[in-house]
C-alpha positions as CSV (number, residue, x, y, z in Angstrom):
1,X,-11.7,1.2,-7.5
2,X,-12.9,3.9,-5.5
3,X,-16.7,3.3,-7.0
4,X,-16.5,-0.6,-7.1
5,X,-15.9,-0.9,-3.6
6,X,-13.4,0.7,-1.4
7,X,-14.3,0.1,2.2
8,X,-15.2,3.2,4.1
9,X,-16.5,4.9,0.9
10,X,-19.8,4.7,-0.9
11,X,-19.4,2.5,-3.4
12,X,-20.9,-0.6,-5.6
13,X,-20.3,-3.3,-3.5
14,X,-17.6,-4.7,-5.6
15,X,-14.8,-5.2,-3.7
16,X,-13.4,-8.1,-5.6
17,X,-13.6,-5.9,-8.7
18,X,-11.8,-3.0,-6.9
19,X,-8.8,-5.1,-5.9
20,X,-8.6,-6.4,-9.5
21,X,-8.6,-3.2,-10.4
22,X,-6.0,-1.9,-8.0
23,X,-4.2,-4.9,-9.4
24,X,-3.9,-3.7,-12.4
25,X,-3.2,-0.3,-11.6
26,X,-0.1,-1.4,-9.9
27,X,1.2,-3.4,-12.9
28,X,0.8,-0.3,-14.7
29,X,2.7,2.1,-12.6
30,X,5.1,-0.8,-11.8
31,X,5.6,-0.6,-15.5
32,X,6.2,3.0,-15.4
33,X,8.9,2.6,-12.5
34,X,10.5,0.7,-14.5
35,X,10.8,2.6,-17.0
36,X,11.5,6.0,-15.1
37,X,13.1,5.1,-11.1
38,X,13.7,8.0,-10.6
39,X,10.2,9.0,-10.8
40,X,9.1,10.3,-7.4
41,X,5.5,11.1,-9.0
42,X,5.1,7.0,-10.0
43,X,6.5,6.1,-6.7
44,X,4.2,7.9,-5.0
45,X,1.1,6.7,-7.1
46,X,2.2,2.9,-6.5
47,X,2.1,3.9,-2.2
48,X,-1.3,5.5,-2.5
49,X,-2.5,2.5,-5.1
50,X,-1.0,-0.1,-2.1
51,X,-2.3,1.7,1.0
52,X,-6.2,1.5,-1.4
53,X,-5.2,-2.3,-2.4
54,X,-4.8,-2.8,1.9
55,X,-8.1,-1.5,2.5
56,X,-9.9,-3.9,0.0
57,X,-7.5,-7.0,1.3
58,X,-8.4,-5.9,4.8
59,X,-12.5,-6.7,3.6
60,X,-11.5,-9.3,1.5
61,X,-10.0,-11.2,4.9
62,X,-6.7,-11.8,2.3
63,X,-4.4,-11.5,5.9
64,X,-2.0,-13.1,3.5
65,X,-1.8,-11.2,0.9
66,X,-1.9,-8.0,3.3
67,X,1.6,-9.0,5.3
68,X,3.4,-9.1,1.9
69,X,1.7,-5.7,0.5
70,X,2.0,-3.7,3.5
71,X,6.4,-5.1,3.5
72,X,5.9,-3.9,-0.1
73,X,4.5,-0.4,0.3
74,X,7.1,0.2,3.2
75,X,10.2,-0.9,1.3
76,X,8.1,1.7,-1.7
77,X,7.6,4.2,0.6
78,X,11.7,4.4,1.8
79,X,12.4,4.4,-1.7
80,X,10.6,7.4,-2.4
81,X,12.0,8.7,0.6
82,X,15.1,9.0,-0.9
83,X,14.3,10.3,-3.7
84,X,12.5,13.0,-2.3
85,X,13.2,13.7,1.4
86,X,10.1,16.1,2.8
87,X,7.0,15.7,5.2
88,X,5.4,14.1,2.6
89,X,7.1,11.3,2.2
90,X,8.4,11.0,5.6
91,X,4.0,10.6,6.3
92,X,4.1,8.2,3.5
93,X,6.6,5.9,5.4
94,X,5.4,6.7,8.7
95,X,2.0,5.5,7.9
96,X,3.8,2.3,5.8
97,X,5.5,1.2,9.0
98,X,2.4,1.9,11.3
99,X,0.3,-0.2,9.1
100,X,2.5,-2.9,8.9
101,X,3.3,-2.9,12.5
102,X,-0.7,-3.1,13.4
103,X,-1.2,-6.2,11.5
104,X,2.1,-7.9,12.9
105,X,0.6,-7.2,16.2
106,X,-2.7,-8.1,15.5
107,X,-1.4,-11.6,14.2
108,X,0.6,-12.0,17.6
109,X,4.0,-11.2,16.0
110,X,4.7,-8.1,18.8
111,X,8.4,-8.8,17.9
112,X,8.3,-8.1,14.4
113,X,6.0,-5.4,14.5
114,X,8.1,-3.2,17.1
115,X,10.8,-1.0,15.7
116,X,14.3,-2.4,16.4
């Protein structure tokens, strides 16, 4: 996805391409969570693949599709959390929530996007 077209990165241009293929990379490690919960590894992956899927959306103009990701990644990201309490993690969430918060905001929903 990275190559195809992750904004901010060289890359082919593709960006449609990259978020199909971050698409698919989430079925697959939603797969895997299945599989393993407990996983803190795959829990991880699917927050890094989400905050990469953002970045295309964000290009795409998919404002949409972004709200209900970024929800997604920070419900993910607590999850891991409790799995594995630690700075990492705690960044992981912190970032979730800030990213979240910035589009709530940006679409005039102050309300929701402040902590409360």
């Amino acid at each position: 996805a990275h190559v195809q077209g992750q904004p901010g990165l060289a890359n082919l241009g593709e960006v449609g391409g990259a978020a199909q293929s971050l698409g698919q990379a989430l079925a697959l490690v939603g797969r895997a969570i299945e599989l393993a919960p407990a996983s803190v590894d795959a829990g991880r992956a699917r927050v890094r693949l989400q905050g990469g899927l953002d970045s295309v959306l964000r290009a795409l103009g998919r404002e949409d599709e972004r709200e209900a990701l970024l929800a997604a990644q920070e419900r993910e990201a607590q999850r891991v959390l409790a799995l594995a309490p630690g700075p990492d993690t705690e960044l992981s969430l912190a970032l979730a929530i800030a990213n979240r918060a910035h589009l709530l905001a940006a679409r005039g929903r102050l309300a929701e996007a402040l902590p409360g």
